[in-house]
C-alpha positions in Angstrom: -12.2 1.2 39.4 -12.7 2.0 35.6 -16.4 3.0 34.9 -15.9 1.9 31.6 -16.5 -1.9 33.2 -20.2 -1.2 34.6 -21.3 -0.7 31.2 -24.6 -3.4 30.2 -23.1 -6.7 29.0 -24.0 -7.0 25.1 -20.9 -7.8 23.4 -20.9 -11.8 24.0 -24.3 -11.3 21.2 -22.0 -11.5 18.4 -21.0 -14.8 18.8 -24.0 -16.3 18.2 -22.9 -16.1 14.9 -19.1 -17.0 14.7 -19.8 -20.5 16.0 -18.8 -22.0 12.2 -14.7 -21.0 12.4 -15.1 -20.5 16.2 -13.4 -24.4 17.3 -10.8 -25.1 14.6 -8.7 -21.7 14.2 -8.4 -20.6 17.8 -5.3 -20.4 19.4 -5.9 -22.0 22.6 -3.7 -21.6 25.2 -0.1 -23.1 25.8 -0.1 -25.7 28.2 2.1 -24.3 31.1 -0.9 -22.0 31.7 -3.2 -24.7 31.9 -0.7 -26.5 34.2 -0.2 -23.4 36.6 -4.1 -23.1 37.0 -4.6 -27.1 37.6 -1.4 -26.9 40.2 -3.0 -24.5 42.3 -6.4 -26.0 42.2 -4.8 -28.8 43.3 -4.1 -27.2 46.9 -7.8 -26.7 47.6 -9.6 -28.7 50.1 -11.3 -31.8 47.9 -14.7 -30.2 49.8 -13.6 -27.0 47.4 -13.2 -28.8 44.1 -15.5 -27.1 41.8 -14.0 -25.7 39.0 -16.2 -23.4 36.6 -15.2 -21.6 33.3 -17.0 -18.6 32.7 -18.0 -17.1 29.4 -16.6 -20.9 28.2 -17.7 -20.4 24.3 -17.1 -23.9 22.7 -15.5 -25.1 25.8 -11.6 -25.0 24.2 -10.4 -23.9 27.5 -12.7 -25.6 29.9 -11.9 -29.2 27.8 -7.7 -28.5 28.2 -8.5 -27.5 32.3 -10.3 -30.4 32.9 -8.1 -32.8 31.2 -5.7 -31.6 33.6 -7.4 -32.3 36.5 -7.9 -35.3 38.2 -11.2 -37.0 38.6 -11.2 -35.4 42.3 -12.9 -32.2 40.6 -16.1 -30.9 39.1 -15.4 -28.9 35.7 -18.5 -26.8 34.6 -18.6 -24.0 31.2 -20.9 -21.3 31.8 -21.8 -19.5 28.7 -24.6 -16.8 27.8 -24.7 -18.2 23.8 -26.6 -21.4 23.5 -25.0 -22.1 20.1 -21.9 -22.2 21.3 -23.0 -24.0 24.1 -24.5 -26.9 21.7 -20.8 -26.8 19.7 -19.1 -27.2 22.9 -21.5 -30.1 24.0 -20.5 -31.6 20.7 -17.0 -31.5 21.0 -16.7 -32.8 24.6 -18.2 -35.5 24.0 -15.6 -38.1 23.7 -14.0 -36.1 26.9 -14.2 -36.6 30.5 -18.1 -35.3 31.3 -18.4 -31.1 31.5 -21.7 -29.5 32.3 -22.3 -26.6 30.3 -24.6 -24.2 31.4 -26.4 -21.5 30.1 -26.0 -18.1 32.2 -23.8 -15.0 32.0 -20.9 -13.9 33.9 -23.0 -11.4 36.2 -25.4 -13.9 37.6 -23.3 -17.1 38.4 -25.8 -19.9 38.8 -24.2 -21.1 42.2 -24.4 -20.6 46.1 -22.1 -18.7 48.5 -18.8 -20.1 48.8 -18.9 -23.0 47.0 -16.5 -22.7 44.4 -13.4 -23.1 44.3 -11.6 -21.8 40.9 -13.4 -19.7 38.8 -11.2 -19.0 35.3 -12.2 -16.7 32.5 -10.2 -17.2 29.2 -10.2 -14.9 26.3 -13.7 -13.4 27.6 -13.9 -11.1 30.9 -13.2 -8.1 28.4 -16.5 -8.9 27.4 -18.2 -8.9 30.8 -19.5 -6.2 32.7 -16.9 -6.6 35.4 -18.2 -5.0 38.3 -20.9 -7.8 38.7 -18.6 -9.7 37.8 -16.5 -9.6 40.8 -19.1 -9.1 42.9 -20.3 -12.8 41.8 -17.0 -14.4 42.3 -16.2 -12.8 45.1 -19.7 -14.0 46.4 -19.3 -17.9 45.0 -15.6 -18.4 45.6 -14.6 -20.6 48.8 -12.1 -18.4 51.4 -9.0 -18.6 49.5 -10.8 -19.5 46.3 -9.0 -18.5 42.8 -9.7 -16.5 40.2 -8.1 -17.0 37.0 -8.4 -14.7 33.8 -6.2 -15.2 30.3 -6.1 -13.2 27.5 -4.2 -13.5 24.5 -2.4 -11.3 23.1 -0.3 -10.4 19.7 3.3 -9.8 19.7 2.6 -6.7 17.3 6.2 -5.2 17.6 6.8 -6.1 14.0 6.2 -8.9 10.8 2.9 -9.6 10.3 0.8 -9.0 13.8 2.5 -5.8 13.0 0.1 -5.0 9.6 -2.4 -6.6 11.1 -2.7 -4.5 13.6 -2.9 -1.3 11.4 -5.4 -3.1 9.0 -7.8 -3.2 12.0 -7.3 0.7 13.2 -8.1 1.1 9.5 -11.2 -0.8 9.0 -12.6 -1.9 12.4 -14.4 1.2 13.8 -13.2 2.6 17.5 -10.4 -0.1 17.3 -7.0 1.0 18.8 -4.1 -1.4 19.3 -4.2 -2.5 23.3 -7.7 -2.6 23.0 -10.7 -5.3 23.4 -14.4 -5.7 22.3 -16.3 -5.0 25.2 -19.2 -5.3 27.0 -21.1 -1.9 24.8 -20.3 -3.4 21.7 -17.5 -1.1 21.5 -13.4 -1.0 22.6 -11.2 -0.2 25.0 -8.9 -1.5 27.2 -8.9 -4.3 29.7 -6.4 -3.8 33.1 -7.6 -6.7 35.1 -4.5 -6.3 37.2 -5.3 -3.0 38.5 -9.3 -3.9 38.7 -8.3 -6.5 41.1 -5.6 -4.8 42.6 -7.6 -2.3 43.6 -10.9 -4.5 45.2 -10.3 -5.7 48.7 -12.7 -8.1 48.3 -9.3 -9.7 46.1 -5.8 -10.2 47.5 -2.8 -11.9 45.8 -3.2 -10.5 42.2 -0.1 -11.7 40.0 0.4 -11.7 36.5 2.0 -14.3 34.2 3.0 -14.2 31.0 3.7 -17.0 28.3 5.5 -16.3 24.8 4.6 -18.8 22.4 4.7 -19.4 18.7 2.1 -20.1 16.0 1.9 -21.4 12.4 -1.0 -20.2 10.1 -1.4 -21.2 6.5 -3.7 -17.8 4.7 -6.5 -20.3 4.6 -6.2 -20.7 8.6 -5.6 -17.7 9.2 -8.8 -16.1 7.2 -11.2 -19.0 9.3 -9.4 -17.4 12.5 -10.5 -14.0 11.4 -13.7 -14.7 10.5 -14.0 -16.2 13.9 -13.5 -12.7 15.1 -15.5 -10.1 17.0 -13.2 -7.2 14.9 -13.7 -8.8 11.7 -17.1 -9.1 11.7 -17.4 -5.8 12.9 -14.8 -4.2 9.8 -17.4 -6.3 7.2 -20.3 -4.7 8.3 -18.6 -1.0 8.4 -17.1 -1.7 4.7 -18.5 -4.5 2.9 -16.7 -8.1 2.8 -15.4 -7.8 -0.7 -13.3 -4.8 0.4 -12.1 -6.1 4.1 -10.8 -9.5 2.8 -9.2 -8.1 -0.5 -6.7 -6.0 2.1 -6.8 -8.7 4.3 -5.7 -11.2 2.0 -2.9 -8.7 0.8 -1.4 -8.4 3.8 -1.4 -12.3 4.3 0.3 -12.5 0.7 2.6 -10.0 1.7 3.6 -12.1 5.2 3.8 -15.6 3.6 7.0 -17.5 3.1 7.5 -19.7 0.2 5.7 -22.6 1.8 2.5 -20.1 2.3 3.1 -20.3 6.1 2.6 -17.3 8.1 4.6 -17.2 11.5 3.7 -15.7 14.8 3.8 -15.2 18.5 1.2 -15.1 20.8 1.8 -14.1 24.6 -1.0 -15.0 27.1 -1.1 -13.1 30.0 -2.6 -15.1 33.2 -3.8 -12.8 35.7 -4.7 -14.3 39.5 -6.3 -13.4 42.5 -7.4 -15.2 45.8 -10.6 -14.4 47.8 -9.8 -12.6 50.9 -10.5 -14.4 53.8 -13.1 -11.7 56.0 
């Protein structure tokens, strides 16, 4: 297993301050995901109904899971930030009830075997994964699931394309295929072959969804700016600078209406606790 995931978890810091675009610009996840998850928690014993969403953020994820769930199961967002733990409060609250908690991915909060789907969406790249693991494996009922998304851009061409090459340009260490990790740095995120290789893990699968988006260049700037690698690019070369070639590229992209189109395909990647 890569040693580059036993590294000290910091990276999760730097959203304490990208709460303000952090709910509206997102692009969530399509809802076949969602489904696929909720159909397979849905084959656990009701004694194993405990769902938790680790490294939650605002809860976007943990709020679509448990809306597809029946009332049979406990949905809780675990989240080292406590701003984003106060926006998600906020924005669940005309939801069915979540309990957000405050802890990180390498110390879950719960007793053995006594959980029975664990999901991580858009954030394990951030963990340091070896505890990480180690914790599910430990928490997770026999059978138990993990489930880990990440989004990712359809770069091949159009605008993801530039985009792309304006963050190899201006976000420092970036390289396409790679995430903000858990040393404040990049690199890549194989949670396939981490899994694959544990035997603490058995039935790893991955899915992948293809699905469009519309930004406007005002939506697409508040995503940005809800960014780890945007951030990061401001601080290396000033804002002024970053969002002048930002916004170029966006001009560039637009169609007449000032609509930028894209794809987006999230890649679900499972696994089951071995029964020992």
């Amino acid at each position: 297993m890569s040693t580059q995931i036993s590294a000290k978890s910091v990276g999760w810091e730097h959203y304490q301050t990208l709460g303000e675009h952090y709910d509206k610009e997102r692009p969530g996840y399509p809802i076949r995901v969602v489904h696929e998850i909720a159909w397979r928690a849905l084959s656990l014993p009701h004694s194993s109904r405990r769902v938790v969403d680790v490294g939650c953020g605002t809860g976007i994820f943990t709020r679509m899971l448990a809306d597809a769930l029946d009332r049979s199961f406990e949905v809780r967002g675990l989240e080292p930030s406590p701003k984003m733990i106060e926006r998600g409060i906020e924005a669940t609250k005309t939801l069915r009830p979540i309990r957000f908690v405050q802890s990180p991915a390498e110390t879950l909060p719960f007793s053995d075997r006594t959980i029975g789907v664990i999901t991580a969406a858009g954030a394990a790249q951030l963990f340091n994964r070896l505890l990480f693991y180690a914790e599910a494996h430990r928490v997770l009922v026999d059978n138990g699931l993990l489930a880990i998304l990440q989004n990712k851009r359809r770069h091949e061409s159009g605008f993801f394309q530039s985009f792309e090459l304006f963050l190899e340009k201006f976000v420092p260490g970036y390289r396409t295929g790679t995430y903000a990790d858990a040393r404040g740095a990049h690199s890549p995120a194989n949670f396939e072959a981490e899994l694959a290789s544990d035997d603490r893990f058995s039935n790893v699968m991955v899915q992948r969804y293809d699905w469009p988006r519309t930004f406007t260049i005002e939506s697409f700037e508040a995503f940005a700016l809800s960014t780890i690698q945007l951030k990061m690019a401001i601080t290396a070369h000033g804002n002024d600078i970053t969002m002048k070639e930002l916004r170029s590229i966006l001009s560039e992209h637009c169609d007449a209406a000032g609509s930028i189109n894209v794809t987006y395909s999230t890649e679900l990647t499972t696994a089951v606790r071995t029964v020992q």
